[in-house]
MIDREN-253488 format. One record per residue: residue number from 1; x, y, z of N, C-alpha, C in turn; residue in one letter. Coordinates in Angstrom, 1 decimal, padded with zeros to 4 digits, m for minus. Each point is the difference from the previous one (the first is absolute). Example, Ala and Ser with C-alpha at 12.3 -4.5 7.8 and 13.67 -1.06 7.14 Angstrom:
<nodes>
   finu     n.c1     n.c2     n.c3    ca.c1    ca.c2    ca.c3     c.c1     c.c2     c.c3   bakol
      1    013.2   m005.7    007.8   m000.9    001.2    000.0    000.9    001.2    000.0       A
      2   m000.4    001.1   m000.7    000.9    001.1    000.0   m000.8    001.1    000.8       S
</nodes>
This chain:
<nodes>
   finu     n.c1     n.c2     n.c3    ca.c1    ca.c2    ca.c3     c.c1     c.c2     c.c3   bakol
      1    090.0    094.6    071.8    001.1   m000.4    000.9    001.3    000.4   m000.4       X
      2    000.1    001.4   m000.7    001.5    000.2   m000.1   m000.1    001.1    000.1       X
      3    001.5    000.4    000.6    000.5    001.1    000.7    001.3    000.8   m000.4       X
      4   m000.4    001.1    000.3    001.2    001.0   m000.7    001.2    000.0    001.0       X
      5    000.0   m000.2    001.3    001.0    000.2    000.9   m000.4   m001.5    000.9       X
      6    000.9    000.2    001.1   m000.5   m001.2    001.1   m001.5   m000.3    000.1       X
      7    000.1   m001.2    000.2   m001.4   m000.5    000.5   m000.7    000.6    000.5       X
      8   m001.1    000.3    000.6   m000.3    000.6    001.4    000.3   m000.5    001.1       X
      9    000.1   m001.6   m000.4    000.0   m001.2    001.1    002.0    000.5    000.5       X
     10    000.7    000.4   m000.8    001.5   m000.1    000.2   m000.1    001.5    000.8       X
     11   m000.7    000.9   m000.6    000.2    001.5    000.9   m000.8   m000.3    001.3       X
     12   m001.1   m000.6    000.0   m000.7    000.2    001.3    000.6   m000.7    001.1       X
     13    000.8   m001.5   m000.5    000.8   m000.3    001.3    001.8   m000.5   m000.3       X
     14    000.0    001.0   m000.5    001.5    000.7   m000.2    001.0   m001.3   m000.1       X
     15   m000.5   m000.7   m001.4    000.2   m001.5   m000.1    001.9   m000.2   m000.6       X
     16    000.1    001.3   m000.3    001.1    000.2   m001.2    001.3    000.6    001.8       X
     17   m000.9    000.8    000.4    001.1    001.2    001.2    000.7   m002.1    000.7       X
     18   m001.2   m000.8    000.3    000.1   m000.5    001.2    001.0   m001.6   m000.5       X
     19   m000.6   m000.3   m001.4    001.3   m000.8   m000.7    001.3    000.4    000.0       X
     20    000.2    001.3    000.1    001.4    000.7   m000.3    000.8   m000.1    001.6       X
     21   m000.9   m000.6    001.1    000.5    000.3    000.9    001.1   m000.9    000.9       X
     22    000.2   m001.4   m001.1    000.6   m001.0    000.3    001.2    000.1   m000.7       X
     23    001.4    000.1    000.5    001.6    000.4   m000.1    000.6   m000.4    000.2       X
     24    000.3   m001.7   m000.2    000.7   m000.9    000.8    001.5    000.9   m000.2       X
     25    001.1   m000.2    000.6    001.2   m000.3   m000.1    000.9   m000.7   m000.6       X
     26   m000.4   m001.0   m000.2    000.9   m001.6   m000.1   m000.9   m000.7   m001.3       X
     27    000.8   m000.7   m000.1   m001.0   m000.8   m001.7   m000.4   m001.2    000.9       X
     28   m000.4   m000.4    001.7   m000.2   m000.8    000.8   m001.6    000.1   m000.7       X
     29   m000.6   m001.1    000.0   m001.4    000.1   m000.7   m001.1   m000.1    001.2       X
     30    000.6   m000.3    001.5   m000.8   m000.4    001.2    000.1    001.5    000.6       X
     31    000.9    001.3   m000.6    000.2    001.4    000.9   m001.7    000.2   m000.6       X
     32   m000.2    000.3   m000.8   m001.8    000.7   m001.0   m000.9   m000.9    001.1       X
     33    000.1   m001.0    000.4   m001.3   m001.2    000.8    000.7    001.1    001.4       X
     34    000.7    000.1    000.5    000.6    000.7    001.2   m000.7    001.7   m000.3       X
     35    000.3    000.5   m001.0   m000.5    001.6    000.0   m001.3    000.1    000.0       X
     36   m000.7   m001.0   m000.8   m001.6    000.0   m000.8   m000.6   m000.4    001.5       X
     37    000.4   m001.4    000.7   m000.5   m000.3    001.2    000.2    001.1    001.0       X
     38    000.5    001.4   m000.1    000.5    000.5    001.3   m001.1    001.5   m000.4       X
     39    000.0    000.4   m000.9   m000.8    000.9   m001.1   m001.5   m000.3    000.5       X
     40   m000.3   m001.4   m000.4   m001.6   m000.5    000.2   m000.1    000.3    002.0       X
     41    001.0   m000.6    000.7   m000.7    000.2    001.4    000.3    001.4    000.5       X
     42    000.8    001.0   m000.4   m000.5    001.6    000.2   m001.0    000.3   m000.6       X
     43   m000.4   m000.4   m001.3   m001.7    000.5   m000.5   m000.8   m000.6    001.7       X
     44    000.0   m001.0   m000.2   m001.0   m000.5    001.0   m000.1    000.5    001.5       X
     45    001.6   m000.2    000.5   m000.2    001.6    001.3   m000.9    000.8   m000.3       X
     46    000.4    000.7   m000.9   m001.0    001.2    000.0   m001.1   m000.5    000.2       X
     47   m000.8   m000.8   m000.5   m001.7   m000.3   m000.3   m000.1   m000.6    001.5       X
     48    000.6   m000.7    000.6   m000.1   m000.3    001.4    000.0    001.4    001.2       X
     49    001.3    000.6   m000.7   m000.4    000.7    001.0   m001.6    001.1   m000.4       X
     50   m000.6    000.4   m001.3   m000.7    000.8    000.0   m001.6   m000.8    000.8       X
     51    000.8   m001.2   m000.2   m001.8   m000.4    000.9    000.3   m000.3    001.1       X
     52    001.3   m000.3    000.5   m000.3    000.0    001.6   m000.2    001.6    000.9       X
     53    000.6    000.8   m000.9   m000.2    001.6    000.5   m001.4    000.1   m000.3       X
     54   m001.0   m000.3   m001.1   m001.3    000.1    000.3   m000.6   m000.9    000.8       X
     55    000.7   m000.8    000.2   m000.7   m001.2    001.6   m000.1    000.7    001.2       X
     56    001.6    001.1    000.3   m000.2    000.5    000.9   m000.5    001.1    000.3       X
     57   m000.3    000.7   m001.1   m001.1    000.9    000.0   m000.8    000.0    000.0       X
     58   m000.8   m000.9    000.1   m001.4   m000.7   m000.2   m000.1    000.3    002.0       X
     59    001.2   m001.0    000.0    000.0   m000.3    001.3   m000.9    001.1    001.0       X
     60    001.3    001.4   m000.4   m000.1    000.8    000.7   m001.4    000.9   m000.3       X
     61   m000.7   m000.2   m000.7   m000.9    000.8   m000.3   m001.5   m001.0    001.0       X
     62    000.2   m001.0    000.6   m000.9   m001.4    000.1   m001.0   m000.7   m000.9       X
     63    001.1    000.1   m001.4   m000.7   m000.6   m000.7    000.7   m001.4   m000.4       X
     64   m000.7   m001.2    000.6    000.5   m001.2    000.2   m000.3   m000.6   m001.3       X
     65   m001.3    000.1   m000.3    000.0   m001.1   m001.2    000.8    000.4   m001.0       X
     66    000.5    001.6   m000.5    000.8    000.6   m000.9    001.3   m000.7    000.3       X
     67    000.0   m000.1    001.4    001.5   m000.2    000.4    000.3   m001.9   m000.6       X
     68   m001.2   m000.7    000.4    000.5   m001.3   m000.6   m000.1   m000.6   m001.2       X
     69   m000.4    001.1   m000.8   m000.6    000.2   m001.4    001.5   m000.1   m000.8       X
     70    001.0    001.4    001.1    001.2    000.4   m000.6    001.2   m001.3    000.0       X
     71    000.0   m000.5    001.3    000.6   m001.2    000.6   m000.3   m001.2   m000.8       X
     72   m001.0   m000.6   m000.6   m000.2   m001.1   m001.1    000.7    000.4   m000.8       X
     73   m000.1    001.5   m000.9    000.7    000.1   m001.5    001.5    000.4    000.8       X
     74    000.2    000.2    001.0    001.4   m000.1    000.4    000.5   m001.3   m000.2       X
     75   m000.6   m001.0    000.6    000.3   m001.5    000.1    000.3   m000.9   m001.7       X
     76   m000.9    000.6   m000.8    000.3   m000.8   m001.4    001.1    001.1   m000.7       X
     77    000.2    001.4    000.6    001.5    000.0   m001.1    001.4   m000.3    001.1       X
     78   m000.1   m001.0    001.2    000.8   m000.1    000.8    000.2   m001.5   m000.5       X
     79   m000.8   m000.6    000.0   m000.2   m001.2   m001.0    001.3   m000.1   m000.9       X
     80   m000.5    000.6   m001.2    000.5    000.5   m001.0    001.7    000.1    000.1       X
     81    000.0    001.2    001.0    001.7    000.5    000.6    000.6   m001.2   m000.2       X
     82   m000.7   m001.3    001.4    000.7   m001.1    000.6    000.4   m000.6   m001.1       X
     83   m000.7   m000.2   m001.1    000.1   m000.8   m001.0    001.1    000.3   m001.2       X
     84   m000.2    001.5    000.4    001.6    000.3   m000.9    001.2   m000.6    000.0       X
     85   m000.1   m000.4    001.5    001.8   m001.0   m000.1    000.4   m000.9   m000.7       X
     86   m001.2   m000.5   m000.8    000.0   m001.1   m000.5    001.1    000.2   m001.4       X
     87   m000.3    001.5   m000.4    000.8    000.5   m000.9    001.7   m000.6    000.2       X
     88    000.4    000.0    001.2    001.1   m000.2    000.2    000.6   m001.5    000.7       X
     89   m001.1   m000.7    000.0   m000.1   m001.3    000.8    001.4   m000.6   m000.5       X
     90   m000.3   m000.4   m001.5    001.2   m000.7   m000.3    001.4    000.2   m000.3       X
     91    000.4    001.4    000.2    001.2    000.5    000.1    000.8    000.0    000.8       X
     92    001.2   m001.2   m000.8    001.2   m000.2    000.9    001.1    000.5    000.4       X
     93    000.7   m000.5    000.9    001.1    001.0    000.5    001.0    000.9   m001.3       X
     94    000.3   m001.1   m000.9    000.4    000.4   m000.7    000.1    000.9   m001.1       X
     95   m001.3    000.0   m000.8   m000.8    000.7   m000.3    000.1    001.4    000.4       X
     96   m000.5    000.1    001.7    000.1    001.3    001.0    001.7    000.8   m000.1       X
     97    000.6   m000.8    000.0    001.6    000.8   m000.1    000.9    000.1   m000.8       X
     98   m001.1   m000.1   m001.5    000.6    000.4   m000.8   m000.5    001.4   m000.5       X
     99   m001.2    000.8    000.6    000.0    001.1    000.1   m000.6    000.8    001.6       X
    100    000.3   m000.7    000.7    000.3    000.5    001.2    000.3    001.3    000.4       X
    101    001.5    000.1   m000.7    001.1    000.9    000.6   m000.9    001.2   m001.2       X
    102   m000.9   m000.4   m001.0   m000.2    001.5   m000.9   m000.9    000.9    001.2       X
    103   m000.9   m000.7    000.8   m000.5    001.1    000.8    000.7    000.8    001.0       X
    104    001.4   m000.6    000.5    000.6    000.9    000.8   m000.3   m000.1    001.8       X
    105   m000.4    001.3    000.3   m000.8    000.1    001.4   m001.4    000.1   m000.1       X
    106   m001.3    000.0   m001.2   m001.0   m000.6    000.0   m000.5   m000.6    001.1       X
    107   m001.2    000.2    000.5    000.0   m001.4    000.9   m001.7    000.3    000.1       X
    108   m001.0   m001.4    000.1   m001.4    000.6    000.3   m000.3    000.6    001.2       X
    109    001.0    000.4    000.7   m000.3    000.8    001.5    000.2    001.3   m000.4       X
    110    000.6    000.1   m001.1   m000.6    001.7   m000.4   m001.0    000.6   m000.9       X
    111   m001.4   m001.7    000.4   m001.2    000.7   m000.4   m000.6    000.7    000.7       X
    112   m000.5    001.2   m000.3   m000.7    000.7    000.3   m001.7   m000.4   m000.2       X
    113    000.3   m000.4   m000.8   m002.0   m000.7    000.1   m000.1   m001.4    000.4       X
    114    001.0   m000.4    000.6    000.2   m001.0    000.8    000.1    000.7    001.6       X
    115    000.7    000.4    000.2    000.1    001.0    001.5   m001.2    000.3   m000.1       X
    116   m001.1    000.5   m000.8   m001.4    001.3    000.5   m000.8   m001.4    000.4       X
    117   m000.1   m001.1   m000.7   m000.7   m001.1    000.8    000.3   m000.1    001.6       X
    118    001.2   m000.2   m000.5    000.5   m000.3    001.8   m000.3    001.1    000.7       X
    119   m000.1    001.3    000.0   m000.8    001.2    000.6   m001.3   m001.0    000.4       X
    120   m000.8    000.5   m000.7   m001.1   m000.3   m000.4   m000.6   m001.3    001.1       X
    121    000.8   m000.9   m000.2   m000.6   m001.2    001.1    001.0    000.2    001.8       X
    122    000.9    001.2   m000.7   m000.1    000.6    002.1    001.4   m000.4    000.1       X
    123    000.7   m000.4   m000.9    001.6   m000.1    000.2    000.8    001.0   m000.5       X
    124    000.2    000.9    001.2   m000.3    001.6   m000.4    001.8    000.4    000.5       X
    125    000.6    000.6   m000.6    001.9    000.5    000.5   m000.2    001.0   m001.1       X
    126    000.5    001.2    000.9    000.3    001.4   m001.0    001.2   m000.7   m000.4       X
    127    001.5   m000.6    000.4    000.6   m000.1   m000.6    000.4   m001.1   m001.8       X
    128   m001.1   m000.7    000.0   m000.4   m000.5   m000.8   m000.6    000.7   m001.5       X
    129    000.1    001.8    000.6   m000.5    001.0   m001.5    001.1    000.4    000.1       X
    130    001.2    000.0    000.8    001.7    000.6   m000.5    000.6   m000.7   m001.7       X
    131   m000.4   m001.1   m000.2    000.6   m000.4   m001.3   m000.5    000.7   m001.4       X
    132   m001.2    000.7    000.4   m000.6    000.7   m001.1    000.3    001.7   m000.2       X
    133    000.6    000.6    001.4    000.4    001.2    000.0   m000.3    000.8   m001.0       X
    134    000.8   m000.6   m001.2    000.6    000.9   m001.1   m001.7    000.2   m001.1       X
    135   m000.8   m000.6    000.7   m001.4   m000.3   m001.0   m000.7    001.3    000.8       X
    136   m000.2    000.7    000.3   m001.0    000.9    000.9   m001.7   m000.2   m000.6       X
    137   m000.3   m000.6   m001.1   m001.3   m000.3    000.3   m000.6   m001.2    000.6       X
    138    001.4   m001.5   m000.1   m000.4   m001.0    000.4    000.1    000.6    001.5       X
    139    000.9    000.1    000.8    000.1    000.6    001.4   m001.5    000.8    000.4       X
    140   m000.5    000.4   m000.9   m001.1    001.0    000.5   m001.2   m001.4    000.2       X
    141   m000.1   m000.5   m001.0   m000.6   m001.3    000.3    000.1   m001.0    001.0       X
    142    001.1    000.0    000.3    000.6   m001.1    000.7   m000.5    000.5    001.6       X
    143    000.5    001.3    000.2   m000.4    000.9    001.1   m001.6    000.1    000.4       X
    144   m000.3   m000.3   m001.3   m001.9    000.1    000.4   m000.6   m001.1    000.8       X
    145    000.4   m001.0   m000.8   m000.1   m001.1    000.6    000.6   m000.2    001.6       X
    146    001.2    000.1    000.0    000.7    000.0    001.0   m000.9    000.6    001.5       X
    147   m000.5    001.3   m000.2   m000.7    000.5    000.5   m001.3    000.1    000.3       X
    148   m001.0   m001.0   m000.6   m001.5   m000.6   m000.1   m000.3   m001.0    000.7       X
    149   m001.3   m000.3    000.5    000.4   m001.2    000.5   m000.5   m001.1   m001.3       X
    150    001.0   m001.3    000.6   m000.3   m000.8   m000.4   m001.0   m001.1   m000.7       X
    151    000.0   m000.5   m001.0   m001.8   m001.1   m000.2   m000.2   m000.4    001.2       X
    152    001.0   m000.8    000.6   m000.2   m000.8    001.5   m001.0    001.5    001.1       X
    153    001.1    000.6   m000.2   m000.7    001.1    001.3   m000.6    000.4   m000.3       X
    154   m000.9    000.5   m001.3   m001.3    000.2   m000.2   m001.4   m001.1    000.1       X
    155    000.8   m001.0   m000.3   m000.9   m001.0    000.8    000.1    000.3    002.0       X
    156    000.8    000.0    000.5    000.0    000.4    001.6   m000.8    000.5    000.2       X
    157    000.3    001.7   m000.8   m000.8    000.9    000.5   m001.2    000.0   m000.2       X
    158   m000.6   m000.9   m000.9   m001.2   m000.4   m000.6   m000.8   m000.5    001.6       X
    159    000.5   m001.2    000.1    000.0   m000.8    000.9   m000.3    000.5    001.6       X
    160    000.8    001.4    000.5   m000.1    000.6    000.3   m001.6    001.3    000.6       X
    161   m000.2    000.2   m001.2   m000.8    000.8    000.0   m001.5   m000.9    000.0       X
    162    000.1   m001.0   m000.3   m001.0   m001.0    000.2   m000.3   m000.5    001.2       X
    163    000.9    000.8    001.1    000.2   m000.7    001.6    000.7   m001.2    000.4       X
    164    000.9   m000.9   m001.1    000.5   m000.9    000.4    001.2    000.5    000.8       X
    165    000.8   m001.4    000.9    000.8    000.6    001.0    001.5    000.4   m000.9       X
    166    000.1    000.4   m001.1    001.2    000.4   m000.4    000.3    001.3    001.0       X
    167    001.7   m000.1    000.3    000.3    001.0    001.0    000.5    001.6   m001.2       X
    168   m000.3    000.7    001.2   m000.1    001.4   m000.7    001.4    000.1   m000.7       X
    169    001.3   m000.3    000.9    000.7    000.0   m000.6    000.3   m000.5   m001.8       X
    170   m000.7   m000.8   m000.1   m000.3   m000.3   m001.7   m000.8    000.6   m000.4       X
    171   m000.9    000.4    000.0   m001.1    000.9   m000.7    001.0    001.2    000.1       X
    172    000.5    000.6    000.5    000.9    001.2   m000.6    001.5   m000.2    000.9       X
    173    000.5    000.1   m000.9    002.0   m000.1    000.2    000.8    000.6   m000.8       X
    174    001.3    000.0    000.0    001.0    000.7   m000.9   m000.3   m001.2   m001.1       X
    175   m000.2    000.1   m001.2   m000.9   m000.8   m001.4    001.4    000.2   m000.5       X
    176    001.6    000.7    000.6    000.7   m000.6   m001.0    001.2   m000.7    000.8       X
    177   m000.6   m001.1    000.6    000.6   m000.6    001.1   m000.6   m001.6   m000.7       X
    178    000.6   m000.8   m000.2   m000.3   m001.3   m000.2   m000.8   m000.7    000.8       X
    179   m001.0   m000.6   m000.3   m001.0   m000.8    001.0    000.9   m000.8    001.2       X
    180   m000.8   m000.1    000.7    000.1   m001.1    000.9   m001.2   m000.7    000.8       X
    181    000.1   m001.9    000.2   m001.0   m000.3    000.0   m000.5    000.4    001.9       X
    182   m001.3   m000.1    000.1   m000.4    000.5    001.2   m001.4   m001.3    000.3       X
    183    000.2    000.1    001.2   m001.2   m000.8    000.9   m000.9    000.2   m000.2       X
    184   m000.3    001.6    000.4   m001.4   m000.1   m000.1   m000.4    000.2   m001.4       X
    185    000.7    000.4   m001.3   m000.7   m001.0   m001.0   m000.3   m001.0   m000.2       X
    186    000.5   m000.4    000.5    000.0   m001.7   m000.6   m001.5   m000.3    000.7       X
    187   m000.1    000.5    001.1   m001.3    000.0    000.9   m001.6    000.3   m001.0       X
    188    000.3    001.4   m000.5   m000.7    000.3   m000.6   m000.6   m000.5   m001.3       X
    189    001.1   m000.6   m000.8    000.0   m000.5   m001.0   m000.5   m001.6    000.8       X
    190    000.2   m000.7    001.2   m000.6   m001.3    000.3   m002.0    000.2    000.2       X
    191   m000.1    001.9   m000.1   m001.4   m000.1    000.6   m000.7    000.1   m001.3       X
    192    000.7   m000.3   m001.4   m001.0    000.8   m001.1    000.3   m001.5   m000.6       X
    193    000.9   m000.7    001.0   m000.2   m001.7   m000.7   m001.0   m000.8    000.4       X
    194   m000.5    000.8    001.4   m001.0   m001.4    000.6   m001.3    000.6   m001.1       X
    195   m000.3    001.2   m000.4   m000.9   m000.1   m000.9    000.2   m000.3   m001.4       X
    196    000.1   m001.2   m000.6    000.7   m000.4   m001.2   m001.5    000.1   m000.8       X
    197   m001.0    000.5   m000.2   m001.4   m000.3   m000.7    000.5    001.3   m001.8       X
    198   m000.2   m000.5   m000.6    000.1    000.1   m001.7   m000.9    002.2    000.3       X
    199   m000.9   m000.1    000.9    000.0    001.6    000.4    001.1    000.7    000.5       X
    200    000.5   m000.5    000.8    001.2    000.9    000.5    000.9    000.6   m000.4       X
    201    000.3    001.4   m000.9    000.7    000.6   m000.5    001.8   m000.2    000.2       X
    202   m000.1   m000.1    001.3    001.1    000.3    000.8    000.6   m001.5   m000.2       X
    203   m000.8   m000.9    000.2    000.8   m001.4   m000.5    000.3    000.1   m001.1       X
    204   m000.6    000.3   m000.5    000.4   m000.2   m001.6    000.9    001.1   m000.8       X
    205    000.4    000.8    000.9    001.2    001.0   m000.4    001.3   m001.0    001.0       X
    206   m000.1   m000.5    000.9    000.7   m000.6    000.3    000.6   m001.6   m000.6       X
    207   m000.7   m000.4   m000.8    000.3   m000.7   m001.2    001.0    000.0   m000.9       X
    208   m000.8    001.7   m000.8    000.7   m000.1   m000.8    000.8    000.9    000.0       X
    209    000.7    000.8    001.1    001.6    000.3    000.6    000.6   m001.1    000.1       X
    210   m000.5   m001.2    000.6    000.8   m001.7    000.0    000.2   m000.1   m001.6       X
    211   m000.9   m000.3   m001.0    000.2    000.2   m001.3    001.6    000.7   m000.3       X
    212   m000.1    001.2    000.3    001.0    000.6   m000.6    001.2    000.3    000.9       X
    213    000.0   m000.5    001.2    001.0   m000.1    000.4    000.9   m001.4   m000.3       X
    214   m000.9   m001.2   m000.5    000.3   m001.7   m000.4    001.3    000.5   m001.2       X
    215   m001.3    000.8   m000.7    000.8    000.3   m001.0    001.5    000.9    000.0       X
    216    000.0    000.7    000.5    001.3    000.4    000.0    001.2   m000.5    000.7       X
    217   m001.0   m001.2    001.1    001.4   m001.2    000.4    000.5   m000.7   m001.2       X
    218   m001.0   m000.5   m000.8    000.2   m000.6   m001.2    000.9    000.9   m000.6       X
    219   m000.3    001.3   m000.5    001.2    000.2   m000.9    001.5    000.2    000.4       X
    220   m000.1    000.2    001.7    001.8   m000.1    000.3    000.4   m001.4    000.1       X
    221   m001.1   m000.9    000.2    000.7   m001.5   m000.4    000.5    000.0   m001.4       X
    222   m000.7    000.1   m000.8    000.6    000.2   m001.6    000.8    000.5   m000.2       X
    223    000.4    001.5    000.4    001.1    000.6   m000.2    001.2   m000.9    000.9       X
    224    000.2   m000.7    001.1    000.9   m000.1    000.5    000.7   m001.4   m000.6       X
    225   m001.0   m000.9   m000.4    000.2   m001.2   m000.8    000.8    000.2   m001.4       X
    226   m000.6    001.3   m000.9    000.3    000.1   m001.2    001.6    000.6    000.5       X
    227    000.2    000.8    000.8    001.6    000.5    000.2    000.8   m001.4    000.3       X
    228   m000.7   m000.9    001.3    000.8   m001.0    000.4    000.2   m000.6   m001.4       X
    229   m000.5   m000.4   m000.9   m000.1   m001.3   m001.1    001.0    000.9   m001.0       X
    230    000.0    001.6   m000.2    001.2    000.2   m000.9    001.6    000.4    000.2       X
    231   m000.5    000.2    001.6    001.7    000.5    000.8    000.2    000.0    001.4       X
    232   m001.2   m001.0    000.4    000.6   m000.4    001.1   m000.1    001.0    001.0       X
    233    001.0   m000.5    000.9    000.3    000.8    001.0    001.6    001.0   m000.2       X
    234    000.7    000.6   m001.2    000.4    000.7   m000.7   m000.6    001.7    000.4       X
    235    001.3    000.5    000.0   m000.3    001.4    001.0   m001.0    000.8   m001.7       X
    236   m001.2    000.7    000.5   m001.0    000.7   m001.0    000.9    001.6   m000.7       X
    237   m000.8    000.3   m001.1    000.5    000.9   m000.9    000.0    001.3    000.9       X
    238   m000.9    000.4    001.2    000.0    000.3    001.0    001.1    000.8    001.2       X
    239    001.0   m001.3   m000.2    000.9    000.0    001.0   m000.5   m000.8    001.6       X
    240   m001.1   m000.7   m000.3   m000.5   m000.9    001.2    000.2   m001.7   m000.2       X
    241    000.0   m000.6    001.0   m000.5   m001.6   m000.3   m001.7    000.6   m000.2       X
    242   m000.5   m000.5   m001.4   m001.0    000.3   m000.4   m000.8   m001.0    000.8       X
    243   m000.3   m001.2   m000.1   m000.7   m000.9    000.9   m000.1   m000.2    000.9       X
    244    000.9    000.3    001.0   m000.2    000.4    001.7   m001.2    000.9   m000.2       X
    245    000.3    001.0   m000.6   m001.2    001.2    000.2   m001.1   m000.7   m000.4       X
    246   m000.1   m000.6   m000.9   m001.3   m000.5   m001.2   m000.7   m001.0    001.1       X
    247    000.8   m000.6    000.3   m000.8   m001.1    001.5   m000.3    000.5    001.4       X
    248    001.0    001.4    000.2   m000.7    000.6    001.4   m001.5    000.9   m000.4       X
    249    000.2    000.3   m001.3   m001.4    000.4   m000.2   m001.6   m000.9   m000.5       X
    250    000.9   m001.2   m000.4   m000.8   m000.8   m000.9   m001.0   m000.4    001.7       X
    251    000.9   m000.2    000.9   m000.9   m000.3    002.0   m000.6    001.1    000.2       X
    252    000.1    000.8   m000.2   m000.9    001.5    000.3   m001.5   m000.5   m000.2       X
    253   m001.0    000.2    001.0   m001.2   m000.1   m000.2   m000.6    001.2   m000.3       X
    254   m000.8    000.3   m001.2   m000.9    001.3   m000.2   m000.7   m000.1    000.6       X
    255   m000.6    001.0    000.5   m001.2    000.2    001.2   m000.3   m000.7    000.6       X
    256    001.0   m000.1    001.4    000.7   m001.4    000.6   m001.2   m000.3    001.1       X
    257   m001.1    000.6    000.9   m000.7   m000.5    000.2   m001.4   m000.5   m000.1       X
    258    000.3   m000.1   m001.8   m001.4   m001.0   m000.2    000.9   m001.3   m000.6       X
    259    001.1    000.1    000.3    000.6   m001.6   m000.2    000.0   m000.6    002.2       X
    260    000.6    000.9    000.2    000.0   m000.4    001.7   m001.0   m000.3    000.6       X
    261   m000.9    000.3   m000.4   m002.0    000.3    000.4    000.0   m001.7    000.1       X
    262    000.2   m000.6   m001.4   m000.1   m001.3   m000.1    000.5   m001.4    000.8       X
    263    000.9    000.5    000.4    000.2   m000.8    001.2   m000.4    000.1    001.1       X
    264   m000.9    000.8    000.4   m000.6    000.1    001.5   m001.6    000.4    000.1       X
    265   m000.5   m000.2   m001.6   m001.7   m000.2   m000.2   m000.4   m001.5    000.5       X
</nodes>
């Protein structure tokens, strides 16, 4: 057990690069709980997004059980995400503005692996990849996405091709146009409800999209609480009232008609 250089364990997950990567500013000892907590939920973007893009690939190929195979291990590192806030739960106002001002114009709306989620579940604005310009590989990414359809509209077109009444208009559209919810899904999605039996693939993709869409209401409630609890309603690093936004999106329903379905089954 001894070694001439790094571990293997330190080279293989680049234990020394990834400790180095925390730089507070301020001798504030709650900035490191603020970087470390912000550090851990970009790792986790990423892992979210790499299995909801294989959810929707699955989708698209009609492979369902792949698809809700991907959507479970999506759900326990979404889990996970939610649970990150907790990192920051007890951090007070004060605390917050004593290194505040070291981040500047910062702000988590210029995540980019926070934006490719929001791709990803169909809340789609080219102008939303302008703050990355100056990145030409994130933009190339961002653009991909931008341009694919959706996990949601892969489930459509799924749906779709199965003869449910989803209108053609959703099974193929401009995919870098933001969803909008429609009747006759909600229709079609009410026809794969009257068969609720533990065989039905299609119910049970429709589950566990509910799954992961619960979840990601959950985490803008978190995010909007942990902002309200350190600053209020206080204009954001941004240049926005941060919490107006955080609460018009925290109402946003993800794949808004298998929540609407429910009131008229």
């Amino acid at each position: 057990m001894s070694f001439d250089r790094n571990t293997p364990y330190v080279d293989y997950t680049g234990i020394d690069t990834l400790l180095g990567l925390q730089k507070p500013r301020t001798d504030e000892p709650a900035e490191s709980a603020f970087i470390i907590a912000t550090q851990v939920m970009e790792l986790l973007f990423a892992l979210v997004q790499e299995r909801w893009e294989a959810a929707r690939d699955a989708l698209e190929a009609d492979d369902v059980p792949g698809a809700l195979a991907w959507l479970r291990r999506a759900c326990k590192a979404q889990d996970v995400l939610n649970d990150s806030w907790g990192l920051l739960a007890d951090m007070t106002p004060t605390e917050f503005n004593r290194f505040r001002d070291s981040f500047g114009e910062a702000s988590g709306f210029q995540s980019y692996g926070y934006r490719k989620l929001e791709f990803l579940l169909g809340n789609k604005s080219a102008a939303m990849i302008r703050p990355h310009k100056a990145m030409s590989g994130v933009v190339d990414q961002l653009t991909g996405l931008l341009e694919r359809p959706s996990l949601y509209d892969a489930a459509l077109r799924l749906l779709h091709r199965r003869g449910l009444s989803v209108p053609d208009d959703r099974a193929e559209r401009d995919w870098t146009r933001p969803y909008e919810p429609s009747a006759g899904v909600e229709e079609a999605w009410k026809a794969v409800y009257a068969d609720d039996r533990p065989g039905n693939d299609l119910f049970l993709l429709a589950e566990a999209l509910l799954d992961v869409a619960e979840r990601v209401t959950g985490w803008r409630h978190r995010h909007l609480v942990a902002v309200k609890r350190t600053m209020g309603g206080k204009t954001g690093s941004g240049g926005s009232n941060g919490l107006t936004w955080l609460a018009r999106n925290a109402e946003q329903d993800v794949f808004p008609e298998l929540w609407s379905l429910r009131s008229t089954v």
